[in-house]
N, C-alpha and C positions, 0 to 999 in steps of 0.2 A: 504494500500500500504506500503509496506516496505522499510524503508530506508537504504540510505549504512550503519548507524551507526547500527542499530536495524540486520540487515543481518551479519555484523562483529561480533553480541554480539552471533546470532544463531550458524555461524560458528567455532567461542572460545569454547562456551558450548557444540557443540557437540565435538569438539575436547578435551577437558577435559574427556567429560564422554566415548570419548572411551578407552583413555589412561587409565581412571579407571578402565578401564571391563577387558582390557588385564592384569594390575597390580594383581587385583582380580584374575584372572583366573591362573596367573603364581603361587601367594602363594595358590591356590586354587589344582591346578593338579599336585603339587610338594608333598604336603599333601596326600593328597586323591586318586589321579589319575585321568583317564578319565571319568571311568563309576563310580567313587563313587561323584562327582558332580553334581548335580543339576542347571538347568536355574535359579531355584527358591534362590537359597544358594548362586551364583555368584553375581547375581542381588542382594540380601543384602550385599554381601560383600562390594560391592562395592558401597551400597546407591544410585541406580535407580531401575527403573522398570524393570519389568519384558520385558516389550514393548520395551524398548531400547535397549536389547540386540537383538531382532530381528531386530529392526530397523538399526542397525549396522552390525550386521554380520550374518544374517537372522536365523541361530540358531548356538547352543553349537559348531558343529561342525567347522563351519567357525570360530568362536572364537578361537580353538585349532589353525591353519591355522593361526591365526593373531597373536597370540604367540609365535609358533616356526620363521613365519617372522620377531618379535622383535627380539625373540634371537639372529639371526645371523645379523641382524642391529646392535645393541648393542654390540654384539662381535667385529664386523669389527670400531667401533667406537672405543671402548678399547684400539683394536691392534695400530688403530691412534696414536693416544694419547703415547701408546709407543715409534711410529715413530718418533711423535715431541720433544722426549726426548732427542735427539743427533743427529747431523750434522753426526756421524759418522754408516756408515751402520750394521757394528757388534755389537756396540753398541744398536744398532734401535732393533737386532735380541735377544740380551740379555734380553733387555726391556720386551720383548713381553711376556717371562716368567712370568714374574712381571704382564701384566697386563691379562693372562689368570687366574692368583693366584687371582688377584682383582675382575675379571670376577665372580669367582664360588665364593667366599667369598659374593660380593654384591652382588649376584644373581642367588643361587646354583640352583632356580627353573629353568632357564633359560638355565642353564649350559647342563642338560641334551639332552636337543633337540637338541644344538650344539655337545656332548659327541656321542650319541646315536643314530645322522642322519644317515642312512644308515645302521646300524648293525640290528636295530631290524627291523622285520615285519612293513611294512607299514601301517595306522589305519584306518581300514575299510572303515570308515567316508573318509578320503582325494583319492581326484582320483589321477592318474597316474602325471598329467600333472602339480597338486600342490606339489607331493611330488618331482618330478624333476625340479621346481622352486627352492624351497626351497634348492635343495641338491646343483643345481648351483651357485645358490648366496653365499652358502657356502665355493664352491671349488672357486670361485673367490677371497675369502677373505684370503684363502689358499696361493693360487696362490700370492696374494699382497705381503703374505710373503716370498714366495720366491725367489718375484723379491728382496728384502730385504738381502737376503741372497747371492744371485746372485751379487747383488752391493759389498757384501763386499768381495767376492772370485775375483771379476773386482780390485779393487783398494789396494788391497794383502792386506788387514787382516786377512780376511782367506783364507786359501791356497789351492792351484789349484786340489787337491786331493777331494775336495767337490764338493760334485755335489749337486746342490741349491736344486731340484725337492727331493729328496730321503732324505734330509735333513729336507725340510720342512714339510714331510709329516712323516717323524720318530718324529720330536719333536711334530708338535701335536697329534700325538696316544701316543706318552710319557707322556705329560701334562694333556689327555683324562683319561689316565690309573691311575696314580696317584692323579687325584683327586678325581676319580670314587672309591678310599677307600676308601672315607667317606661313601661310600654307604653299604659297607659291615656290616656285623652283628656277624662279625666272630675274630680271635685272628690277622689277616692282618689289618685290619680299623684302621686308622689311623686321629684323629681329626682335624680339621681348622689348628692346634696351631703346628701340627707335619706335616700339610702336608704343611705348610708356610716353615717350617724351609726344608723339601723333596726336592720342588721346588727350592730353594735357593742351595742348594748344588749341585740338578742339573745343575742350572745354573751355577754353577763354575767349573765344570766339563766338560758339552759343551765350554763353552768359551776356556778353551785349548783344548776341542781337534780341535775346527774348526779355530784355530788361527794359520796363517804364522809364520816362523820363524822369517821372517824381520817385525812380528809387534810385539814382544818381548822385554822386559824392559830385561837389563845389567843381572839379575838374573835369565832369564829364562822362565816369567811370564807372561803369557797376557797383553797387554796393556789397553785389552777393559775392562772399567767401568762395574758392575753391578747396572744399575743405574734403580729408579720407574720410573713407569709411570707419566703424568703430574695428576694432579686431577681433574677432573672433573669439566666445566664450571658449572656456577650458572646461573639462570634467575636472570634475573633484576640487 
């Protein structure tokens, strides 16, 4: 018979070993891809069985599924973290630059599912009803930002000539596109080191142009901060 302690230790370890199969799997199909991975080559990466990947996500394929669903957990978690970087909304929307720049730097495996939802071909393996999960829980985290945006055009730091929806959805295909040159192989690619400093200038750039005139310091200049994101809670 199983105790509550003994049942708490079942459900830690398996909560462990699945956060390992998806960790695995994200440096695993960032590397390799889909079909150059193996059950057998995840399941070492990660230091379980073979069995426990089925036992978790009945095969490979559900694994991918439980990947691209980190990614956009994790992105919408990022964007947070942004959020709680400033009381002030333009500010919040600055941020986010910053922690999309964080996003692909800590976790460029990741980055692409978020990058790449929706443009390519759907994969064979996910049916209809998971790739249209996944795309929504996306557009909602979209959507967060730009109620983000929408707050700051409400309370005049940026000015009435922005429209939240067309804003938020330019700057993440802007943020998609320029970090998506690390992917190239060509004389455009541009490394970690150059696409920090890209991002950064973008962000000084958007900040005037979505800035009121009434939110304007004496010389002319934005008021809103380009400020990081907070860092990341620790366990324990």
């Amino acid at each position: 018979m199983k105790t509550p302690a003994s049942s708490g230790r079942v459900a830690t370890r398996r909560t462990r070993t699945r956060a390992a199969l998806i960790e695995a799997a994200e440096r695993a199909f960032m590397l390799h891809g889909f079909n150059g991975v193996t059950v057998e080559r995840l399941a070492e990466e990660a230091d379980v069985s073979v069995g426990s990947i089925y036992g978790h996500f009945a095969n490979k394929d559900g694994l991918y599924v439980a990947v691209a669903a980190r990614a956009v957990d994790l992105f919408a978690d990022y964007l947070a973290r942004a959020y709680r970087s400033s009381s002030s909304p333009l500010e919040q929307v600055m941020a986010a630059g910053d922690a999309y720049l964080r996003f692909h730097l800590e976790h460029p495996g990741l980055f692409r599912f978020i990058a790449f939802a929706g443009v390519e071909s759907r994969p064979s393996f996910t049916t209809e009803a998971e790739d249209r999960e996944i795309t929504e829980r996306l557009t909602a985290v979209i959507d967060g930002f730009r109620d983000r945006i929408a707050a700051a055009v409400e309370l005049g730091e940026a000015g009435p000539h922005v429209d939240p929806h067309l804003a938020s959805r330019f700057l993440f295909g802007a943020w998609n596109g320029v970090v998506a040159l690390t992917l190239r192989d060509d004389g455009l690619a541009l490394d970690d080191e150059a696409i920090s400093a890209c991002i950064l200038q973008a962000r000084r750039i958007v900040a005037e142009g979505l800035t009121d005139p009434g939110h304007r310091s004496p010389t002319g200049y934005s008021r809103a901060r380009l400020l990081e994101i907070e860092p990341a809670e620790r366990d324990g």
